[in-house]
C-alpha positions as CSV (number, residue, x, y, z in Angstrom):
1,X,13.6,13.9,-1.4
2,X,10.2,13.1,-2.2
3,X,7.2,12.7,0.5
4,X,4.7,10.6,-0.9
5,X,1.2,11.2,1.0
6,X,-2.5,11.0,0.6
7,X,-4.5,14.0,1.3
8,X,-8.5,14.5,2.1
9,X,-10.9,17.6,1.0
10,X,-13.5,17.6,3.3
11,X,-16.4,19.8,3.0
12,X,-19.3,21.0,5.6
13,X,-22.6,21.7,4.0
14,X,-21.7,25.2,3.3
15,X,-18.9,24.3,1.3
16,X,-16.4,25.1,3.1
17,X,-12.8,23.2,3.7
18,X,-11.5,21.4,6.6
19,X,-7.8,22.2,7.0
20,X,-5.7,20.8,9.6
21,X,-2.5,22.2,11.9
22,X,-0.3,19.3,13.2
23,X,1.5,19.9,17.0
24,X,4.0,21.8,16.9
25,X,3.7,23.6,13.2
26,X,2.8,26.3,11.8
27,X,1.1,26.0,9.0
28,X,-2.5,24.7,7.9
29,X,-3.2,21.8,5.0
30,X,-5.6,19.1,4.4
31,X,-6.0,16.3,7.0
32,X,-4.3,12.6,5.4
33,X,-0.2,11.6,5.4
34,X,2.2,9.3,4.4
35,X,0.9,6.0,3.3
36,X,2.6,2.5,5.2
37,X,4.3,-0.4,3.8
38,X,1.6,-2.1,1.6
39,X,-1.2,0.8,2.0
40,X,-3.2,1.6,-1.3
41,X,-4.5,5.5,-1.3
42,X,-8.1,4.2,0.3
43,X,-7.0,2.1,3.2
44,X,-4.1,5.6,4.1
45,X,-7.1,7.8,4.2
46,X,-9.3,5.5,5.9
47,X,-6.3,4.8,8.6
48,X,-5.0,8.8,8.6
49,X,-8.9,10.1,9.1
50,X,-10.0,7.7,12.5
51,X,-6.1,9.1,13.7
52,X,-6.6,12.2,13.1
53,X,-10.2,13.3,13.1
54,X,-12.2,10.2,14.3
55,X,-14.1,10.0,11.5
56,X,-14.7,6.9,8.8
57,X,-14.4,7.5,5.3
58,X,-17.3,6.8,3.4
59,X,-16.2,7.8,-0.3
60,X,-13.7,8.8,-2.4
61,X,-12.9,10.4,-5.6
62,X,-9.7,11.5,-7.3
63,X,-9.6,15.5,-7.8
64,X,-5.8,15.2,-8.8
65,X,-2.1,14.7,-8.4
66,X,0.0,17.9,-6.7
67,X,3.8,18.4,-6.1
68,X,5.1,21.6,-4.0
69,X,7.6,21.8,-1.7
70,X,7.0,20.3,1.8
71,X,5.8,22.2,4.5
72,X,7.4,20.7,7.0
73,X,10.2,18.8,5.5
74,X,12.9,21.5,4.7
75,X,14.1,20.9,1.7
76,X,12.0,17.9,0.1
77,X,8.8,18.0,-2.1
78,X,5.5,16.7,-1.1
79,X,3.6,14.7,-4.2
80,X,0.0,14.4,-3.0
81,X,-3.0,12.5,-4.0
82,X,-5.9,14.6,-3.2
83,X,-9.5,13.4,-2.6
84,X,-13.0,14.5,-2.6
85,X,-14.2,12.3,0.2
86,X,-17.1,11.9,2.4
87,X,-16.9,10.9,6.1
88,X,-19.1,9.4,8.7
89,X,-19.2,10.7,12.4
90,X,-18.1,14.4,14.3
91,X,-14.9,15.6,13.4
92,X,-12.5,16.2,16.2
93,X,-8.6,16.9,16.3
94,X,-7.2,13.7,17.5
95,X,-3.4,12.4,17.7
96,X,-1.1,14.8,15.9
97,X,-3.8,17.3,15.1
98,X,-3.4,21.1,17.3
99,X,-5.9,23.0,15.5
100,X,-9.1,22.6,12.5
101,X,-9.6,25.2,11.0
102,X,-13.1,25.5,8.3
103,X,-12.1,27.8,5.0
104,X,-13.9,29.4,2.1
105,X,-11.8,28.1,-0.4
106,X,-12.3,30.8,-2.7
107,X,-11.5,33.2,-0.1
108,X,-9.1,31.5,2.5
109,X,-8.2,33.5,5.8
110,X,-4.9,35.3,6.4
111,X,-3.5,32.4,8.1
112,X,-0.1,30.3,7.2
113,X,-0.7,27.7,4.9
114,X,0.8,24.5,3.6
115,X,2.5,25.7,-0.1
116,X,0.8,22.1,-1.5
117,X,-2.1,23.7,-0.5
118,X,-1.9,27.3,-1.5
119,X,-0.4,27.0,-4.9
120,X,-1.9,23.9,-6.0
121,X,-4.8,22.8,-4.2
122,X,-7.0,25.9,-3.9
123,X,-6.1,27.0,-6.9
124,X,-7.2,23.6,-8.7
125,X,-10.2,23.7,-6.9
126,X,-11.3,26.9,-7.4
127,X,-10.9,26.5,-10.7
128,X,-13.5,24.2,-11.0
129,X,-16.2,25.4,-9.7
C-alpha cells in the first residue's frame, strides 16, 4: 500500500528543522499528511499546517519526491512531496501533534525518527547545502 502525503521543511532563523511527534507515536518527521479528495499539494499543506501548528503558509517550493516505508503504517510505503515553505504566525502543537521538536539537520539528536525522514529527507538536504 501506498500513503500519499504532503510534507513541510520548516526552518527557524538558525536553520534549524521543525519535526513533529503525532499522539500516540513514537517517532519524529516533518509536520504535513495525507492530502483530501480534490486537494492539490498547496491547499494540503496550507490545511495540515493551521491543524497542526496554527500557522499559515506563506510559500512554497519543491525540494523533492521521497518513498520509504511508513512510520506508522506497518507494512505500507509513504511517497512524500516535501517542501521548503515559509509560515506566518507562532508555531504551536495543535490537534494530533504530542511533541515539536527543533533539529540540526546535519547533526539530528538521538531521538526515533520517521525512516522518510532519516534516509531520505536529511540525507537530501544535507546534501545540498
Amino acid at each position: 500500500m501506498i500513503v500519499s502525503v504532503v510534507g513541510a521543511l520548516i526552518r527557524d532563523p538558525e536553520g534549524r528543522l521543525l519535526l513533529v511527534r503525532k499522539r500516540g507515536t513514537e517517532r519524529y518527521m516533518l509536520p504535513g499528511g495525507k492530502r483530501e479528495p480534490g486537494e492539490d499539494d498547496r491547499a494540503a499543506l496550507a490545511r495540515e499546517l493551521l491543524e497542526e501548528l496554527g500557522v499559515r503558509l506563506a510559500g512554497a517550493e519543491l525540494i523533492g519526491r521521497f518513498e520509504a516505508p511508513a512510520a506508522n503504517e506497518p507494512g505500507a510505503t509513504v511517497r512524500s512531496h516535501a517542501y521548503a515553505v515559509e509560515v506566518e504566525g507562532g508555531v504551536e502543537a495543535r490537534a494530533e501533534i504530542e511533541d515539536l521538536l527543533w533539529i540540526d539537520p546535519a547533526a539530528p539528536p538521538d531521538v526515533p525518527l520517521a525512516p522518510l525522514l532519516a534516509r531520505r529527507i536529511l540525507p537530501a538536504i544535507t546534501a545540498a547545502r
